[in-house]
LOPASE-195672 format. One line per 4 residues: number of its first residue (from 1); their letters; for each residue x negated, y negated, z of N, C-alpha, C. Coordinates in steps of 0.001 Angstrom, whole numbers. Each point is the difference from the previous one (the first is absolute). Example, Ala and Ser with C-alpha at 12.3 -4.5 7.8 and 13.67 -1.06 7.14 Angstrom:
BEGIN
1 = as = -13190:5690:7800:890:-1190:0:-900:-1200:0 ~ 350:-1050:-720:-820:-1190:60:770:-1090:730 .
This chain:
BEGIN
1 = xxxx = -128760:-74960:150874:39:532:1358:1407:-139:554 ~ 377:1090:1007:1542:-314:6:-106:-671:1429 ~ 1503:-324:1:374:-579:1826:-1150:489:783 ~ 622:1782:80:-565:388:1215:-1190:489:84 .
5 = xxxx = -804:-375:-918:-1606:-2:352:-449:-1365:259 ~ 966:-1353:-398:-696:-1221:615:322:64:793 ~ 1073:392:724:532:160:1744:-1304:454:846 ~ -11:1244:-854:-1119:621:861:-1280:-313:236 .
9 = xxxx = -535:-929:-1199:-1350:-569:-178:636:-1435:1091 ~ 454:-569:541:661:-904:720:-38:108:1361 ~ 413:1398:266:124:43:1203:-874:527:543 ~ -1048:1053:-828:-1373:528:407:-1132:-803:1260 .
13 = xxxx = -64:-994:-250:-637:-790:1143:711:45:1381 ~ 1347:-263:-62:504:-63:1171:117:1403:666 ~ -453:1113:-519:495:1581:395:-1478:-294:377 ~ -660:-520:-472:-1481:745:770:-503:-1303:1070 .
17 = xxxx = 711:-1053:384:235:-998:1088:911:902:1241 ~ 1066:613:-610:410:523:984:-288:919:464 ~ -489:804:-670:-932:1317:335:-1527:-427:917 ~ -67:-1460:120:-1367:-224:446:685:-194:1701 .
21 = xxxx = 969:-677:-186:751:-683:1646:391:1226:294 ~ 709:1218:-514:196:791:683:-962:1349:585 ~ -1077:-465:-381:-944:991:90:-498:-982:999 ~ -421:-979:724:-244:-759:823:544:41:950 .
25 = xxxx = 1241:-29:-566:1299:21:1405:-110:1259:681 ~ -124:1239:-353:203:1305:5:-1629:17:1527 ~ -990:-1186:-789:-1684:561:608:195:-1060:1442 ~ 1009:-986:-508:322:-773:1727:1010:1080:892 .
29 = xxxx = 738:300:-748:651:1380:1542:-554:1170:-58 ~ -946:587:-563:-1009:1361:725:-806:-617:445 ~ -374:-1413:119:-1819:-574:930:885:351:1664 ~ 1390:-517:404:363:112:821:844:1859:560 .
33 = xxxx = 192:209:-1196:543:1261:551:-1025:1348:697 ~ 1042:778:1086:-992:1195:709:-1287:490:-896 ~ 568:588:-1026:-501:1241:-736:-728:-758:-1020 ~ -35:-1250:-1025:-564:-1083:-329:-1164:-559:631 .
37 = xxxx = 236:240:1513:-1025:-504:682:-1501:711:468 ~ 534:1451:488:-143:1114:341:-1205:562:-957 ~ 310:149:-1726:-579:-589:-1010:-1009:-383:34 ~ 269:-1367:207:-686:-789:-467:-1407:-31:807 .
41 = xxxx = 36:630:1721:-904:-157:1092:-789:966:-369 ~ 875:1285:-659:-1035:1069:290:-1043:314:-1598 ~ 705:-1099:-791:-1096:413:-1167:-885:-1631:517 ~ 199:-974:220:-1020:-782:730:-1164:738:336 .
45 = xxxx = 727:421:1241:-922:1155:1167:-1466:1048:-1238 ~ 829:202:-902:-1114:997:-433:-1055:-633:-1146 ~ 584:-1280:-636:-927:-581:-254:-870:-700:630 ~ 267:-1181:1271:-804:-620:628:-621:792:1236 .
49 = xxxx = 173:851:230:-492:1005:1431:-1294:752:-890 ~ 466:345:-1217:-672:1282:-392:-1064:-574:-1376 ~ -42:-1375:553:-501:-797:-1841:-1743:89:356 ~ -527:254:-1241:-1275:-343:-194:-459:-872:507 .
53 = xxxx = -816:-162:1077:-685:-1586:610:-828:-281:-992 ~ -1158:658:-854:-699:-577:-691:1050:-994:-1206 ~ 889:467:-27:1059:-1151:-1013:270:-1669:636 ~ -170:-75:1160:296:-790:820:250:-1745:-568 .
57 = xxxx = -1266:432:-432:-739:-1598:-462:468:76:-951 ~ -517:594:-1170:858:139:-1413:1532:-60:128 ~ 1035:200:861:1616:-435:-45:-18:-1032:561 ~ -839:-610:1080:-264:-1289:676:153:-513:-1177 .
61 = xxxx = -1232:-157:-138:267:-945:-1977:598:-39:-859 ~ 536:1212:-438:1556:-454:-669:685:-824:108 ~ 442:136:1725:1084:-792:327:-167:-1248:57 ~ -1087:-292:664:-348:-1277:100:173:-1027:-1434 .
65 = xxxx = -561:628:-872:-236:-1108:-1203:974:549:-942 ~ 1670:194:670:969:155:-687:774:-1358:-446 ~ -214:-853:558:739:-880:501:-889:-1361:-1233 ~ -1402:251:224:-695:-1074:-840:-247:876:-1855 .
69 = xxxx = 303:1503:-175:296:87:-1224:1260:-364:-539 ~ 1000:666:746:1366:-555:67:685:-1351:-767 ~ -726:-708:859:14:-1390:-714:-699:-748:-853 ~ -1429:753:219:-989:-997:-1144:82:860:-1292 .
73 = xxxx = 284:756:-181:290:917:-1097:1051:-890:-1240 ~ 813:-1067:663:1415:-277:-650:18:-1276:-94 ~ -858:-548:1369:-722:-1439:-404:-833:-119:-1000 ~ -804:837:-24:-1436:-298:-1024:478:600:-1260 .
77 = xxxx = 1196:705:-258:546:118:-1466:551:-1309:-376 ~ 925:-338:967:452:-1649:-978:-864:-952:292 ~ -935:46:824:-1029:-1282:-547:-1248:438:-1534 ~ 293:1405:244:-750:15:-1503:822:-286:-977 .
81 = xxxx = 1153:544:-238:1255:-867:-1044:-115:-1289:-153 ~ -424:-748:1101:231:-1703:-45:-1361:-297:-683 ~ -1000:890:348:-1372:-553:-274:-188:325:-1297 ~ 61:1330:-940:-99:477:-982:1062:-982:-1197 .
85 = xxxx = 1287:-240:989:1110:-670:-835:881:1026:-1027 ~ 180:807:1055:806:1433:-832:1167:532:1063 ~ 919:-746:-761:1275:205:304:747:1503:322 ~ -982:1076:-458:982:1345:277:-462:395:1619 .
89 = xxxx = -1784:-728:135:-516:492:1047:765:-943:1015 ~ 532:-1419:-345:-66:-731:941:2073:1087:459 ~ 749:357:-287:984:102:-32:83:1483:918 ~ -1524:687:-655:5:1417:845:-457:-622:1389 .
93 = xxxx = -720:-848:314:-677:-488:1549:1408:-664:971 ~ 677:-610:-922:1076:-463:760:1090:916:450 ~ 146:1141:-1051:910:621:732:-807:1196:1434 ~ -1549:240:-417:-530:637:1023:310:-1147:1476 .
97 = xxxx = -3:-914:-529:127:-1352:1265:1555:199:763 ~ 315:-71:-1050:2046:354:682:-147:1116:766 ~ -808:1380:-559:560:1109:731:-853:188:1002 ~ -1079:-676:362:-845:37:1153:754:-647:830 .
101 = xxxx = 497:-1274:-52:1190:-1457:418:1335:1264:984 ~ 911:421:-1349:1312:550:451:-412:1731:871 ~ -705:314:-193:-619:1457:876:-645:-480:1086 ~ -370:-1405:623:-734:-358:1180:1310:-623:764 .
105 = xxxx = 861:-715:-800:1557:-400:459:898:931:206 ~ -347:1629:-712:1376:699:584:-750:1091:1219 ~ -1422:83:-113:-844:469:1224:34:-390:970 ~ 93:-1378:277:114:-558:1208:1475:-492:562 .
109 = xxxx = 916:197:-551:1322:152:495:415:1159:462 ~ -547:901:-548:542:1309:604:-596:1012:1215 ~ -1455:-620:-271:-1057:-192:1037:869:-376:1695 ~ 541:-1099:-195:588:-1185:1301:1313:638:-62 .
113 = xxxx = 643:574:-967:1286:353:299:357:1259:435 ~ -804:512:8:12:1788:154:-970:207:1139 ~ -768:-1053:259:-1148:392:909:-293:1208:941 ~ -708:714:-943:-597:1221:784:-1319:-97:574 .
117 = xxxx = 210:759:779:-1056:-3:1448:-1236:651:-1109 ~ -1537:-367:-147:-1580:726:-457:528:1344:935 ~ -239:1259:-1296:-452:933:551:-951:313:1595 ~ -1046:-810:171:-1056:402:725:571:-456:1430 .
121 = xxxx = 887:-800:-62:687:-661:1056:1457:1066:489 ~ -5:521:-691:1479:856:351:-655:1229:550 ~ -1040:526:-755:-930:773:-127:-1481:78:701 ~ -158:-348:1236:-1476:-625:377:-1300:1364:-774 .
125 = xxxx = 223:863:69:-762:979:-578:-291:-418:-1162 ~ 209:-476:-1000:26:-189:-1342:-1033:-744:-85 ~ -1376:-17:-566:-1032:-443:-338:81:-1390:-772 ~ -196:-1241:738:216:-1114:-638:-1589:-763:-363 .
129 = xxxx = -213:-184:-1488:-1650:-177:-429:849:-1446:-1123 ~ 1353:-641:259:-703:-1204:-446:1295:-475:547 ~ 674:-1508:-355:798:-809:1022:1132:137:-1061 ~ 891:-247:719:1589:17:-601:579:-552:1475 .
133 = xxxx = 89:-1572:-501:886:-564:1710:1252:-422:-1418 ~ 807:301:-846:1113:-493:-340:1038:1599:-154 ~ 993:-300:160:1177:1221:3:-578:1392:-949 ~ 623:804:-143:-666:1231:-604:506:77:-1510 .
137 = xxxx = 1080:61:-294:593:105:-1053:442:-912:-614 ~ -531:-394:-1390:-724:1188:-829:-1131:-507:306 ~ -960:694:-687:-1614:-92:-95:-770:-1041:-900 ~ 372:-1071:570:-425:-1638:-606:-1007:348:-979 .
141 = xxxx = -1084:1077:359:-1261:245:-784:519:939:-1410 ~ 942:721:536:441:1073:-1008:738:-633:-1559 ~ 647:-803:865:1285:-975:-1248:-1147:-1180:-745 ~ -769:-229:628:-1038:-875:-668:-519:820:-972 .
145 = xxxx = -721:1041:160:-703:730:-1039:924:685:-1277 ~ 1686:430:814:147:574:-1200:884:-1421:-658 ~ 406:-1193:459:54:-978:-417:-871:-124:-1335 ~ -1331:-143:97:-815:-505:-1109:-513:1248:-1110 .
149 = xxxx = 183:1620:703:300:932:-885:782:-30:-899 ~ 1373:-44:251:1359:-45:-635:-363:-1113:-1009 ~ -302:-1226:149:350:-1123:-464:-1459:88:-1427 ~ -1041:179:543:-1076:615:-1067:687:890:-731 .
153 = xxxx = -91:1154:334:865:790:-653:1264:195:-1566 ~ 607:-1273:701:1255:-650:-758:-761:-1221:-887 ~ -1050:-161:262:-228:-1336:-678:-1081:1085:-1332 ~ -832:627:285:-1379:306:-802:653:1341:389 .
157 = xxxx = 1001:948:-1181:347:1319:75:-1099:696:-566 ~ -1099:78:323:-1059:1443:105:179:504:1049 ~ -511:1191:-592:74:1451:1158:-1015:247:855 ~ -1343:-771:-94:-1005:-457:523:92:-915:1108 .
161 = xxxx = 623:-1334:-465:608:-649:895:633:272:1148 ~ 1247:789:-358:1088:789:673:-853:985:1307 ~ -1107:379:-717:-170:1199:645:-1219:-477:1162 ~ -969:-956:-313:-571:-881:954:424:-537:975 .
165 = xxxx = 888:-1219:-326:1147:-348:1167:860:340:1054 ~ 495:1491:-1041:823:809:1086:-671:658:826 ~ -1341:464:-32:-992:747:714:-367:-521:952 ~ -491:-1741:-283:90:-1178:1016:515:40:872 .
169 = xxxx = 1354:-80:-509:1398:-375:1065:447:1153:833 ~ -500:1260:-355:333:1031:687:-964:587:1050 ~ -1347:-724:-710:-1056:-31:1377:542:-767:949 ~ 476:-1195:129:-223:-1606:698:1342:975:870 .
173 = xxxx = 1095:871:-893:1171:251:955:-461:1188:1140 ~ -1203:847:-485:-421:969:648:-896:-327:1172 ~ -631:-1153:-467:-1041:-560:1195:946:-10:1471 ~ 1232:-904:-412:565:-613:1065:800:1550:1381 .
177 = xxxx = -345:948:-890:534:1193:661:-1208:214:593 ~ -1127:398:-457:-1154:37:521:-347:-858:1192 ~ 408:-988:9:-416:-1441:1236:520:259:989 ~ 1353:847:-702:889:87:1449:748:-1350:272 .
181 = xxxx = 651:-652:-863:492:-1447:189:1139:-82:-652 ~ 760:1570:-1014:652:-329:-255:1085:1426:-129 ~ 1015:594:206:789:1054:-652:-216:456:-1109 ~ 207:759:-659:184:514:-1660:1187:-771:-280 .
185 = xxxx = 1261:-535:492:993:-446:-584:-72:-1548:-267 ~ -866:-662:772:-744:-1169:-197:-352:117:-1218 ~ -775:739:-69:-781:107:-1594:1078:-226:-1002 ~ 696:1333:234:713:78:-909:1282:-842:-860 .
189 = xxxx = 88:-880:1931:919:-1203:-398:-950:-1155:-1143 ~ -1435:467:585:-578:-1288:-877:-360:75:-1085 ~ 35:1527:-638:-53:154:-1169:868:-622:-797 ~ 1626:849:431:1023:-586:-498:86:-1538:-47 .
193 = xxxx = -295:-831:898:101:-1254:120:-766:-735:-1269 ~ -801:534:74:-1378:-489:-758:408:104:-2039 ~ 40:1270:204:466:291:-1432:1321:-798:-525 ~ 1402:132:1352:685:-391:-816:-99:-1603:264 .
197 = xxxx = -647:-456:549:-118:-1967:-474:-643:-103:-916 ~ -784:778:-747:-754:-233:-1237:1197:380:-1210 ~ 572:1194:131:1465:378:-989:1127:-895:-97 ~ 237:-1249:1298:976:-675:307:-1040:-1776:-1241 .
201 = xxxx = -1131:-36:115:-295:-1439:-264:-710:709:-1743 ~ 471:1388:143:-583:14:-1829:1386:-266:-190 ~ 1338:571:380:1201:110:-453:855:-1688:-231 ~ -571:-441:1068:434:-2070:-308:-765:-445:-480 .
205 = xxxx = -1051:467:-441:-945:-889:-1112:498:439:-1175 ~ 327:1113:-223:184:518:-1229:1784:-298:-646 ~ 789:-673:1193:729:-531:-159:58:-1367:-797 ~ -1090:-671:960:107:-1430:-505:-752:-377:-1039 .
209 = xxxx = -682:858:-496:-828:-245:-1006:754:130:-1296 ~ 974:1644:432:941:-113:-867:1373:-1033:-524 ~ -167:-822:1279:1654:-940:-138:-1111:-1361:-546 ~ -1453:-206:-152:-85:-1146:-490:-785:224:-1382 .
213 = xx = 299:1204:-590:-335:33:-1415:1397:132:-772 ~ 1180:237:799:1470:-273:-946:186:-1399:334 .
């Protein structure tokens, strides 16, 4: 293999780290900009004004028990690793543990640092059917789900898998439009959020795993 394909196999992680911050960075100045905003109210508007009530309950529930799959999903993998005594499972639960851990740590900083006003509050028209008293962006519920998408995903590569999870996570992001509790760019921040803390704790595991077998 020459130089400049180990260069490139080298630096590959960091192009798609930076490609993750700048695609973030890019979704923190349109949440605030006119036409970004403008956006963002009027496709709200046509989902939560114009949404199926009989769905009501069914996105209620999504959302709600985002938070207890989220986490017991990644708990109850590494306590089966510990219990079974199988080291590949116990190693996949821990890193689901990190990226539930570092996606709830970079959610809630940016949450407090950016603090945007709930839709329904800027918006009194906007149909509010469940609670959101913390900042708007991103969508705590959204980055959770695709948190444990991404990270499944990366751990158990079926297309089955892949395709379950993401369906999950794209309900749990759709509900929150439906509730009226959150923007589309919320979402979308929490997609991004979500996915890339799972790409950031496969990429340092896969580091260190590698620096303690040389």
């Amino acid at each position: 293999m020459t130089n400049s394909n180990l260069q490139y196999k080298t630096q590959t992680p960091y192009n798609y780290a930076f490609s993750f911050f700048t695609c973030l960075t890019l979704l923190v100045f349109s949440v605030s900009g006119i036409s970004g905003q403008h956006i963002d109210i009027r496709t709200l508007e046509k989902i939560n004004l114009n949404r199926n009530t009989s769905l009501d309950i069914f996105f209620k529930t999504i959302s709600n028990t985002t938070g207890l799959i989220s986490y017991s999903v990644p708990t109850g993998l590494l306590a089966a690793g510990y219990f079974i005594d199988h080291d590949y499972t116990r190693r996949k639960g821990w890193y689901l543990v990190e990226t539930a851990l570092v996606n709830a740590a970079i959610t809630t900083t940016l949450k407090y640092s950016i603090n945007r006003t709930r839709p329904f509050i800027s918006y009194p028209y906007i149909i509010r059917l469940d609670k959101g008293n913390s900042p708007s962006f991103p969508s705590g519920h959204t980055s959770d789900a695709f948190a444990l998408a991404a990270s499944l995903s990366i751990s158990y590569p079926r297309w089955y898998i892949a395709a379950a999870s993401f369906t999950w996570a794209g309900t749990v992001g759709y509900s929150r439009l439906h509730l009226g509790v959150h923007y589309p760019s919320d979402v979308i921040g929490g997609a991004v959020v979500g996915a890339g803390s799972a790409w950031l704790c496969h990429f340092l595991n896969r580091k260190l795993f590698t620096r303690k077998k040389n």
